[in-house]
N, C-alpha and C positions, 0 to 999 in steps of 0.2 A: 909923671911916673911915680912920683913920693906918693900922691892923692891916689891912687889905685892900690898901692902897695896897702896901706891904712886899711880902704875900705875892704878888703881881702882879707886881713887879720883881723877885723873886728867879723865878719861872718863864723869863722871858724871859731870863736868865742863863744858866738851866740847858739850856736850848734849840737854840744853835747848836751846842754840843760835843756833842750826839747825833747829830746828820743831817750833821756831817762826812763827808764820806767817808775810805774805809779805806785808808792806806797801801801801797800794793803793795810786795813782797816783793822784787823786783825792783830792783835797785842802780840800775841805767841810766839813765841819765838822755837823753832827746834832745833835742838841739840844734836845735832846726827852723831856724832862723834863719839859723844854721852848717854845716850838713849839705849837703854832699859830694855824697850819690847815687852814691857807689862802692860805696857797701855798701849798696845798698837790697833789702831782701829782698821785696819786690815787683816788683823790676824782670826783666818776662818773657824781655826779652834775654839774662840772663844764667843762664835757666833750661835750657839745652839743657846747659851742664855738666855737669849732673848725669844725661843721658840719653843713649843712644847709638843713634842712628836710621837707623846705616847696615844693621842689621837687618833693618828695612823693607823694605830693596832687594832684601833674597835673595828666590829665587823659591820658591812654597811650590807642592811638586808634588804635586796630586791627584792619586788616582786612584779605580777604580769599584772597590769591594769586592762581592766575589757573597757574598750571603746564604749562612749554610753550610748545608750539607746536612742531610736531616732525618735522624736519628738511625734506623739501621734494629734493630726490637726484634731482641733474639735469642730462639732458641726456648728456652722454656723447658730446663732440666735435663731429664734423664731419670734418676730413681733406678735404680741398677744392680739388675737380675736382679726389674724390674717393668717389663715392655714395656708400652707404651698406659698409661702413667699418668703426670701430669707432679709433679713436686716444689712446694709450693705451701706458704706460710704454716702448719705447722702442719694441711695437708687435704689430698686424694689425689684430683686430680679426673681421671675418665675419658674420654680422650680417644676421640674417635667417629673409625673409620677411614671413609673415602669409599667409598660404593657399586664392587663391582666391575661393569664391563660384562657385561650377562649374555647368550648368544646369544636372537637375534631368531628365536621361534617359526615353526615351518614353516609357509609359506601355506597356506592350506584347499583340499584339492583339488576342482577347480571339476566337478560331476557333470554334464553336460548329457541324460542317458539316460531317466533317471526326471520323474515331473511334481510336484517337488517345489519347492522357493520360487521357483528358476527355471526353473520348468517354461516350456514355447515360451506356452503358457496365458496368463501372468503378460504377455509383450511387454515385458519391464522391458529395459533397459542392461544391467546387469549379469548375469551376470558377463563376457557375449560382448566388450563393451567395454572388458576387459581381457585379456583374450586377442586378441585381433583390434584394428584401427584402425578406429573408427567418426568420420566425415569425412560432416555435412550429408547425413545419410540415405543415405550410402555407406560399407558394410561391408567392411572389405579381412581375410583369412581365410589368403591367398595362404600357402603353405608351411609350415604350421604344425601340422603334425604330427594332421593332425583324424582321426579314423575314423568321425565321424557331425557332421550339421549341430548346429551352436550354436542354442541358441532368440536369435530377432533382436530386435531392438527393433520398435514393431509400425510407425514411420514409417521405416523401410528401404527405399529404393525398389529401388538396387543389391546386388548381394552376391556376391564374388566370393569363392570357396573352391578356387583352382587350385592342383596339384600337393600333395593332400593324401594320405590313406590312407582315403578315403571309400567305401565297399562297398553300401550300402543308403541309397536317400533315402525316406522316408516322408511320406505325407499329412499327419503331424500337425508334418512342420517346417516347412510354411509355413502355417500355419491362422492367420488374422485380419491374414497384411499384405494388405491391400486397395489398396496404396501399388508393390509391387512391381513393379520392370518390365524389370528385368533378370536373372538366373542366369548365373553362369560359374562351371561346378564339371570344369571340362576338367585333363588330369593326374592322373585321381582312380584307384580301382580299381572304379568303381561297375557291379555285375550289374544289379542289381534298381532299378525303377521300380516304385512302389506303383501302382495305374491310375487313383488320382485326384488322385494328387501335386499334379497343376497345373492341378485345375480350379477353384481357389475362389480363383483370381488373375486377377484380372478389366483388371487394365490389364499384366500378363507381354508384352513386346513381342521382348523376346532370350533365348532361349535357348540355351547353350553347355554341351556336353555330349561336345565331341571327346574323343579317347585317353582312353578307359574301355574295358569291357568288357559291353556292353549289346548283347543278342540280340534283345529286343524295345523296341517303344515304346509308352506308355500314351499315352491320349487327350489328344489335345493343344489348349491354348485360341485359339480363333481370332483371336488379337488377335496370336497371332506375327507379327513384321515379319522378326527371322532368327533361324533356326535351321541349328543346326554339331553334327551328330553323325559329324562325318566319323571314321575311324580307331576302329571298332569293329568289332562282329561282327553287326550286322543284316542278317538275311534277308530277304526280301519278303513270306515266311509270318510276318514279327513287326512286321507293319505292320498297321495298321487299313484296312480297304477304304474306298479313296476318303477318306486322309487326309490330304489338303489340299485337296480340290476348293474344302471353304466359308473355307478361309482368305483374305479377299480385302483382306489388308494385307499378305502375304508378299512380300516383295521379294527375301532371299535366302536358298539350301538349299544344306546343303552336306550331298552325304551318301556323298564318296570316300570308299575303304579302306574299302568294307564285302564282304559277302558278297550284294550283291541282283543278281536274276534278270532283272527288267524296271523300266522306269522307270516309279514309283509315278504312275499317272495316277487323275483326270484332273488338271491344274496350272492354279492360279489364275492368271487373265492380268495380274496385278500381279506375278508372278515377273520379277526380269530379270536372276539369275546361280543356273544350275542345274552342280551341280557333283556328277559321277557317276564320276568316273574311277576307274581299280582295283577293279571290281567282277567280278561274272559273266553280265553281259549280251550278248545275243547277238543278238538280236533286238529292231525297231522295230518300230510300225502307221503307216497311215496318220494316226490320229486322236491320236498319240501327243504329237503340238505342235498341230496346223493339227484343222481340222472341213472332214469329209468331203463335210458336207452344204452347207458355203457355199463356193462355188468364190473367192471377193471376202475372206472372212477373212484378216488380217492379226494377224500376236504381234507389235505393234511394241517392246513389254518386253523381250522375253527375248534380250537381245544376249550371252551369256557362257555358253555349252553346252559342257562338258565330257565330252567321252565315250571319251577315250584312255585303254589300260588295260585294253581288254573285249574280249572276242573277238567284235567285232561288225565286219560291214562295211559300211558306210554307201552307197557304191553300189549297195547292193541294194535301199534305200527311198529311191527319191529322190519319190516322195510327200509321205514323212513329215516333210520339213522346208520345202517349200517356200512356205508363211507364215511364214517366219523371215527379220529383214533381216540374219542372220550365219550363215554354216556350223556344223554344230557342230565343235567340236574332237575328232579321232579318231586314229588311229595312221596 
């Protein structure tokens, strides 16, 4: 019990002199008690000594920097006395030259003669629709160097081929427009009329056919409202007898600057401008305008009679015009 006792007081001995703390290194001693505060190395006051703040004050001048420009590659080398090949790692690679322009093949020449893809047959657009302006079933032809008709499209109602080199018109250049209802082929060089040119146009209303060269006339469709062959070479022997008695929608005939002998009767009383001047007429009839047989007939139409030009004298037939509400016109 003594031997426990002992070893018990000698622990609590050894005890304090471990958990002392450690002497600092540090000579200094402070005074808290005594201490000044002149030298306080926490006091903030005296912290701007050591910094200079009028720095601050200067002005810091920005400005916008541009992004630099992108690097433009250069073209590669060109190894000396090897054109079209670039220099490259250890490889020779071939450079491809760009296409040259090469001429633009001659257009196809357009045939209109023969009945081949565009034959008048076919009625197709092409190729007349590009030779010519086709405008809402109106074909313009006008000046264009033609020597025979274009096959038309088959809804052509108009078609006008003026001041061309056109010599012959044939039956098969209008075959199947059933829509047609006008012709102007005036300017042209045309002799020849086929004689059924214009019989299988069923709504034809104008036909224009001045300054050619036409001696005779083929059968004409009674649906004419006007016809203009004036400034040709028709005779009276190149006329059809009695060709215009059944036309009874003709409104106006022009058929100056020709060579006729007498004025083509008998005339539908829907005419009301007859135009005959510069011809070779010499002689009228009674029945020539007016009907002999009804003394009361009246041509209240026909106000525009042309007959200046002809070696006729109209005092000699004063008969022949007096169912007319206008004189004709004479020398």
């Amino acid at each position: 019990m003594a031997l426990i006792t002992t070893f018990l007081t000698a622990l609590c001995l050894i005890a304090p002199s471990n958990s002392a703390p450690p002497v600092d290194s540090d000579p200094t001693i402070y005074d808290l008690e005594n201490y000044d505060g002149e030298t306080d190395p926490w006091d903030l006051n005296n912290y701007s000594e050591g910094y200079d703040y009028d720095d601050v004050d200067e002005e810091i001048e920005v400005d916008t920097i541009a992004p630099p420009p992108a690097p433009t590659p250069e073209p590669p080398a060109v190894m000396p006395g090897t054109e079209g090949e670039w220099e490259g790692e250890g490889e020779v690679e071939e450079v491809t030259q760009p296409a040259l322009p090469t001429a633009a093949p001659n257009p196809p020449i357009l045939d209109f003669t023969g009945p081949g893809l565009f034959g008048p047959e076919t009625g197709l657009d092409m190729p007349t629709c590009l030779l010519c302006v086709c405008i809402s079933g109106s074909v313009y032809c006008d000046d264009a160097d033609l020597d025979h008709i274009p096959p038309l499209p088959k809804d052509t109602t108009h078609f006008y081929a003026r001041f061309n080199k056109i010599q012959r018109v044939q039956t098969r250049d209008f075959v199947n427009l059933n829509q047609l209802k006008r012709i102007d082929l005036s300017g042209n060089q045309i002799t020849t009329l086929e004689e059924d040119v214009f019989r299988s146009l069923p709504q034809l209303q104008d036909l224009l056919l001045s300054d050619n060269h036409l001696q005779t006339l083929p059968e004409l469709p009674q649906t004419l409202r006007h016809l203009d062959v004036s400034n040709n070479q028709l005779r009276s022997t190149g006329l059809h007898r009695e060709a215009f008695k059944d036309m009874s929608n003709l409104q106006f005939l022009h058929l100056s600057k020709n060579k006729l002998d007498f004025v083509p009767v008998p005339l539908p009383d829907s005419l009301r401008v007859l135009h005959l001047q510069n011809n070779n007429i010499q002689t009228l009839h009674e029945d020539t305008f007016c009907n002999s047989h009804n003394i009361h007939y009246v041509r209240r139409a026909l106000e525009d009679i042309r007959l200046d030009g002809n070696p006729l004298r109209l005092n000699l037939y004063p008969r022949a015009y007096v169912c007319l509400p206008r004189l004709p016109v004479s020398k």
